[in-house]
C-alpha positions as CSV (number, residue, x, y, z in Angstrom):
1,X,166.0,-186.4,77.2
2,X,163.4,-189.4,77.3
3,X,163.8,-191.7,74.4
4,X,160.0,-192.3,73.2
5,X,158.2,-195.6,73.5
6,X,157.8,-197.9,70.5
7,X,153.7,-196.8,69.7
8,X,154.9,-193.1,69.9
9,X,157.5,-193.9,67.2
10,X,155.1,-196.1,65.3
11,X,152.7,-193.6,65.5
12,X,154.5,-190.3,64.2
13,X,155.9,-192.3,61.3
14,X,152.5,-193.1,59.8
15,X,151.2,-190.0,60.6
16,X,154.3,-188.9,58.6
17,X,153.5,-190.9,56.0
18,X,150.1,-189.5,56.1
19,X,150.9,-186.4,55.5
20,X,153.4,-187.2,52.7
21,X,156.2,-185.5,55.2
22,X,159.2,-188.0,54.0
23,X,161.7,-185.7,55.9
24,X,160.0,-186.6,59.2
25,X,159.6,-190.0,58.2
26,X,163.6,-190.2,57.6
27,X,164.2,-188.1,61.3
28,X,162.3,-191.4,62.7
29,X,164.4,-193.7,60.8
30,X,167.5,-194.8,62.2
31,X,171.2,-195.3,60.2
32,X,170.6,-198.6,57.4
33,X,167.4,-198.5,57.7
34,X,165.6,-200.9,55.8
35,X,162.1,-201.5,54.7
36,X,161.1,-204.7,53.5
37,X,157.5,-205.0,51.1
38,X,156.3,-206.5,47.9
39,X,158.6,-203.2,45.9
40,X,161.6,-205.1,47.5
41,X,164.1,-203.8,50.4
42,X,164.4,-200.3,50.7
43,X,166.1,-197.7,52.0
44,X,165.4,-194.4,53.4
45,X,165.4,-192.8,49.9
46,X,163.7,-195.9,48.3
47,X,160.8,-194.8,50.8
48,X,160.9,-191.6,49.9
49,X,160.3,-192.5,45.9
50,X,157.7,-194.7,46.3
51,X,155.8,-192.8,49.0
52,X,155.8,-189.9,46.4
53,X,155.0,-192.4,43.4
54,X,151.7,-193.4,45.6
55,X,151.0,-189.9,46.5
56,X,150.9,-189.2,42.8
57,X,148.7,-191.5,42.1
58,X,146.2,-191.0,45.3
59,X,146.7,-187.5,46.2
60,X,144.4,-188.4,49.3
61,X,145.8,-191.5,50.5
62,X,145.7,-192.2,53.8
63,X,146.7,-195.3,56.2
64,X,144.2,-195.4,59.0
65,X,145.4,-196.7,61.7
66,X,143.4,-199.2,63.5
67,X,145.7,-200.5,66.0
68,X,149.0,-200.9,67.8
69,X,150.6,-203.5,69.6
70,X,153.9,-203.9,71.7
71,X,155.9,-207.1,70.7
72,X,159.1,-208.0,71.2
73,X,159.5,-206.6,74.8
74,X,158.4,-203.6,73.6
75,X,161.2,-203.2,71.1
76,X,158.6,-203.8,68.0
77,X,155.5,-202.7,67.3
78,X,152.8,-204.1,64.7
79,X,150.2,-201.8,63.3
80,X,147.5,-202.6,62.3
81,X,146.0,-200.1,59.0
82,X,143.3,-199.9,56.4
83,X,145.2,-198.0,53.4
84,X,142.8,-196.0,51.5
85,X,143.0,-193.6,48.4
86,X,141.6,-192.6,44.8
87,X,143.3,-193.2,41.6
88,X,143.5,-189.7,40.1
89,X,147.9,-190.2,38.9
90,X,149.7,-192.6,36.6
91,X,149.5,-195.6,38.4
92,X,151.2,-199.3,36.9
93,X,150.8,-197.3,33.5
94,X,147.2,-196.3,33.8
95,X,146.0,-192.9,33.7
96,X,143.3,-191.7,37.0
97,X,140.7,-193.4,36.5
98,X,138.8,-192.2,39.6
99,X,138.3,-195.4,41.1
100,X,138.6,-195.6,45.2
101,X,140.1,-198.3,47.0
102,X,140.7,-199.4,50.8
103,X,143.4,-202.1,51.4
104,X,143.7,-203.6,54.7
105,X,147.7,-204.6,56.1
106,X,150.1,-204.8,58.4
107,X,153.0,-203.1,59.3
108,X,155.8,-204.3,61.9
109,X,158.4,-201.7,63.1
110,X,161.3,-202.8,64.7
111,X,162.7,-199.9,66.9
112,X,166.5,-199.0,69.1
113,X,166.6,-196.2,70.7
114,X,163.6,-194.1,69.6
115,X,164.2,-195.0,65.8
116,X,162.9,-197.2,63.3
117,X,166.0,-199.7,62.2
118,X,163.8,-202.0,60.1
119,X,160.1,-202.6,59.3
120,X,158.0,-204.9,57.0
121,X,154.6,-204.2,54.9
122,X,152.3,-206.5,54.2
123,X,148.9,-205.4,52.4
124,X,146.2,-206.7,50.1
125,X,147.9,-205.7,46.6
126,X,146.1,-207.8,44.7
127,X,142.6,-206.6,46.0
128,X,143.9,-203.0,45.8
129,X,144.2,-203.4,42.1
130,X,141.2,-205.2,41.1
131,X,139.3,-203.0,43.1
132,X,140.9,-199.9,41.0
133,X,139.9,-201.9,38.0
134,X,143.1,-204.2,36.5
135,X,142.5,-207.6,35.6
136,X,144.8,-209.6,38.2
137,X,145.3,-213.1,36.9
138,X,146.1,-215.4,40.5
139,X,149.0,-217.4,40.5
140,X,148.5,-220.9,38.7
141,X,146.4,-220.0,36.2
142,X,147.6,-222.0,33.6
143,X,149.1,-219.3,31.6
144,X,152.5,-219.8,30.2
């Protein structure tokens, strides 16, 4: 048996994520897996709860893949996304409120033998949530 190349990993696991299939996202992810984001370092199961969290919130969301690059030796990959969905679920303590947004980010998947061991997650949060409508105060604001 071949062992797949990077993109191929990359791929399936967004397309896993896509399709809010967190058992075939887990199948990609190797033993201490860890993700690292703005929700902190997670773990398989961590993924898992806030994939479904977001899913609850945009029942349609989607990462659209926009590209994929080899890095690393071809050991990493960084993708490229635009993160799109509609606020229809509790999100941050607010109720649907209809309210579309697309978030662009990156994504960079560190992989050994056909499995993701680590990635990271970087997005436009702050857009993402003045574009569903909170009031995001930027840093330095002179607020105490």
């Amino acid at each position: 048996m071949t062992t797949p190349d990077a993109t191929t990993v990359a791929s399936a696991y967004i397309d896993a994520a896509n399709a809010g299939d967190t058992d075939a996202m887990a199948a990609l992810s190797a033993p201490g897996f860890v993700h690292h984001s703005g929700a902190g370092d997670l773990d398989v199961d961590g993924v898992r709860e806030g994939l479904a969290y977001y899913r609850t919130a945009f029942p349609d969301l989607r990462y659209e893949l926009e590209e994929l690059l080899l890095v690393d030796g071809g050991s990493a990959v960084v993708a490229r996304w635009t993160m799109r969905g509609t606020h229809r679920g509790r999100f941050f303590g607010v109720e649907g409120t209809g309210r579309a947004f697309e978030s662009p980010g990156l994504s960079l998947h560190r992989i050994v033998d056909g499995r993701i061991v680590e990635d990271w997650e970087y997005s436009d949060d702050i857009g993402q949530m003045r574009q569903l409508g909170f009031r995001v105060e930027p840093p330095g604001n002179g607020a105490a």
